[in-house]
N, C-alpha and C positions, 0 to 999 in steps of 0.2 A: 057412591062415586061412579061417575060413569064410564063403562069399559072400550077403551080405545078399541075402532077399527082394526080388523087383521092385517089391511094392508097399511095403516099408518104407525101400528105399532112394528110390522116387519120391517116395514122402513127407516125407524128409529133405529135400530140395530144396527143399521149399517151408515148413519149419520156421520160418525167420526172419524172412518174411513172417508167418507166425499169430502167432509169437510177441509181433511189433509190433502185430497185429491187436489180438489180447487183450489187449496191455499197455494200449492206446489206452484198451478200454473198460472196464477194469478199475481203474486206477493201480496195479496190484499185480506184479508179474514172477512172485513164489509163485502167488500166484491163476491169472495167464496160465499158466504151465508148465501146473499142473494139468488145465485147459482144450484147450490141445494135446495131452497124451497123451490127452484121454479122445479128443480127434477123431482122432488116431493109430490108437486102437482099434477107431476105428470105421472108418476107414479099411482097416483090413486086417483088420477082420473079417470075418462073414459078411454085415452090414447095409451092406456097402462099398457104394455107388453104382453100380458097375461099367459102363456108356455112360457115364456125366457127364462133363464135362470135369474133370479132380482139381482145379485153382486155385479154379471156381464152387463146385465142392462142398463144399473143405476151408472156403472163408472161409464158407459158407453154414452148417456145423455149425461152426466157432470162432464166428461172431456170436450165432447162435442159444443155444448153449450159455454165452455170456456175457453175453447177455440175461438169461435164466433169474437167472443166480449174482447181476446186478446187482439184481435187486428183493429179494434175499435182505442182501446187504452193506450196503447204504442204510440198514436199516435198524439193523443193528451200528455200523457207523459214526455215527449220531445218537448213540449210548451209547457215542462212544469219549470215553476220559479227556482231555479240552485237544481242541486242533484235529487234525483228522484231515489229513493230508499225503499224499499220492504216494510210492510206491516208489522210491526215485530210482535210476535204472540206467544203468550204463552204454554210451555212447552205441555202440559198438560190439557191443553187443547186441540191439538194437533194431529190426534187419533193415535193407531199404534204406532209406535218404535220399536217395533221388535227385531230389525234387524238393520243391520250395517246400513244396507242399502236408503231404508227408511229415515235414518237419521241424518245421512249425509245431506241427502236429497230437499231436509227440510232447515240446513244452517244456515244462517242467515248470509253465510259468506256464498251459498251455493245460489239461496235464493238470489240474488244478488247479481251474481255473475250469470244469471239464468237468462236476465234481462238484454243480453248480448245476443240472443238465440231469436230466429224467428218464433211465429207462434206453432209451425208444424215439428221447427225442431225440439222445441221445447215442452211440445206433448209428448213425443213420440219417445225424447230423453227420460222423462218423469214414465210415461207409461210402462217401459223397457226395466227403467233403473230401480225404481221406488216400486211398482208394483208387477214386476216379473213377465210381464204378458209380454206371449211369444209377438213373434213378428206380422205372425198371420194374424191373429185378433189385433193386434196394434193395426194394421194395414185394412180392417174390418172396421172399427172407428173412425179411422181417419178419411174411409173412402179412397184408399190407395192401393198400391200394388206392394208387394213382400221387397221387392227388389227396391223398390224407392223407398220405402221404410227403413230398409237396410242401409240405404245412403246416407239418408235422414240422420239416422243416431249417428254414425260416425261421424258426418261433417260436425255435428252437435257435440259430440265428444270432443273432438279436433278444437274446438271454437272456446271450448270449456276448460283445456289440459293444463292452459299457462298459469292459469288462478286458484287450480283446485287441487288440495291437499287431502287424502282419504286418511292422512295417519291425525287422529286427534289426541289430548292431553285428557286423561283422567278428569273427571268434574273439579276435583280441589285443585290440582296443577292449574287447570283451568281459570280456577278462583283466582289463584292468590297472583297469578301473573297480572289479571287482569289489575286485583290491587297494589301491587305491585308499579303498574302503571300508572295507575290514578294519584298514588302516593307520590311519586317521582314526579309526577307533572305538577301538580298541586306544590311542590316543594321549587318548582324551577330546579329540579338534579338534573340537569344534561349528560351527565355521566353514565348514570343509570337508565336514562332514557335511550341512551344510543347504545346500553347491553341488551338490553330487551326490543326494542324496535328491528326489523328486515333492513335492509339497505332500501328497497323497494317498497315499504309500506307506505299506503294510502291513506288517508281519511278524509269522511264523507261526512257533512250536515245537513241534515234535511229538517229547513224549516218550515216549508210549503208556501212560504209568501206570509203564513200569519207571525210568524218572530224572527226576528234576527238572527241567520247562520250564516255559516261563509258559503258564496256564489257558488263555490264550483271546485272540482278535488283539490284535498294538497296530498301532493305526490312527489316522495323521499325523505328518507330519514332528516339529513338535515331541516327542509323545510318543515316538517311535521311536526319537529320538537321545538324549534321557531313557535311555530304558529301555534300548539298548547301550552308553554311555558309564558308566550305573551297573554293567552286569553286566560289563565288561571290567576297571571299579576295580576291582570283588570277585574276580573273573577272570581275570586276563589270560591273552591266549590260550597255549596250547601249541606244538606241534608241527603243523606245517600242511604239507601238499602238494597241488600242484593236481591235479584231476582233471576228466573228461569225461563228463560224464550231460546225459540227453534233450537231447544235440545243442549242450550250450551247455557254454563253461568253466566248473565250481564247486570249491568246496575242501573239503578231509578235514581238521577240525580236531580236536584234542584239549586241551581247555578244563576245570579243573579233572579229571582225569582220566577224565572223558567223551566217549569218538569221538562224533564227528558230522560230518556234509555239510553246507554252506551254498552255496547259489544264490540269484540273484539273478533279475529281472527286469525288463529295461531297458527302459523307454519315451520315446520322446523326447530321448534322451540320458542321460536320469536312470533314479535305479535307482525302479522301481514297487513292484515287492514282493522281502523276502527272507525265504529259506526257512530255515528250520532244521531238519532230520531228526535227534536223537536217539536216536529207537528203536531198541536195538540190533537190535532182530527186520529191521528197513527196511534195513538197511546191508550186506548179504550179496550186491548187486547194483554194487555201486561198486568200481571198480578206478581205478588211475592211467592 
């Protein structure tokens, strides 16, 4: 067998880390891949860094490099068909979780609302939040100054505070709310729908133009439970297993013989927003 390069096997090591990097500021897992092999390249090309430390230098071309790609996406995405949605990936791909900060930063409900953030604040948020770098290497990346960086995250935090909840439910609490849900809708229970629902919960379909989801949010409890207890009469669900993406329990359903993932997002006890990914192109990331 023949023995990987030094510097391509050094670079494996630290693959899953970029990969969560890029996922972070992308929602994309396609998009992220992309983005690490091109720093791959450049890693073990001729342009390699060669004194750097490899950690400052790979995340310093993954951010830069998806910098770029995000002023480019923002805009496709304004022209996508219905809501545009998150990659949803499995949680096991996603590189480490080892801390608070790691996991928040990769929930589907953060990814999500991250979407709101330009693309400097939403580096600068992920490079702060998720991987600790001071203001001066954040400000060193980005080509900025300490003081504008500093701006940077706050207005981003500011932008981020009305959506996001840092207190989560235990994986099973997790679980069973979710079924909980699913049960309840599937039954037409309005009762138990509006125990468990936010007064202000959301839901989002993203079909991407290849299946049938609904246009555009529904927003408030009553409409919410409207609009799933009519689409489970016409529907009812299929075949369902549960699975694990960005960090939190969600499910693999097939509803009218359409796969899709549904996640939730729990605030306070109650679910805040649910997600629906249709897209078959989005689903090549989820495993059980």
């Amino acid at each position: 067998m023949e023995t990987p390069e030094p510097a391509t096997e050094q670079f494996e090591t630290y693959r899953p880390l970029l990969l969560g990097l890029a996922y972070r500021l992308l929602g994309s897992m396609r998009e992220a891949e992309d983005i690490v092999q091109a720093a791959r390249l450049r890693w073990t090309g001729t342009d390699r860094a060669g004194t750097r430390e490899p950690r400052t230098f790979l995340v310093t071309v993954v951010s830069r490099l998806a910098l770029d790609q995000l002023g480019t996406v923002r805009t496709t995405r304004e022209a996508y068909p219905g809501p545009w949605l998150p990659e949803p990936v499995a949680t096991d791909a996603l590189g480490p979780l080892d801390t608070a900060e790691l996991r928040d930063t990769v929930a589907y409900a953060t990814v999500h609302l991250m979407e709101r953030l330009s693309p400097p604040e939403r580096t600068v948020l992920v490079l702060r939040e998720a991987f600790r770098l001071g203001y001066g290497e954040t400000a060193r990346i980005l080509d900025a100054t300490e003081t504008n960086c500093r701006q940077t995250h706050l207005r981003a935090v500011r932008r981020l505070a009305a959506g996001r909840d840092r207190f989560t439910l235990a994986d099973d609490a997790h679980a069973k709310l979710l079924t909980r849900f699913l049960e309840a809708a599937q039954s037409g229970d309005r009762a138990t729908l509006a125990d468990i629902l936010a007064d202000d919960v959301g839901a989002w379909n993203d079909g991407g133009g290849r299946v049938r989801a609904a246009p555009r949010p529904i927003e408030g409890r009553d409409q919410v439970i409207t609009f799933v207890t009519g689409l489970t009469a016409r529907h009812p669900f299929g075949s369902a297993r549960p699975v694990h993406v960005n960090g939190r329990p969600a499910v693999a359903l097939t509803v009218d013989g359409v796969d899709q993932v549904v996640t939730v997002d729990v605030r306070d006890g109650r679910i805040g927003g649910i997600y629906a990914i249709l897209n078959p192109d989005k689903l090549g990331h989820v495993s059980a």
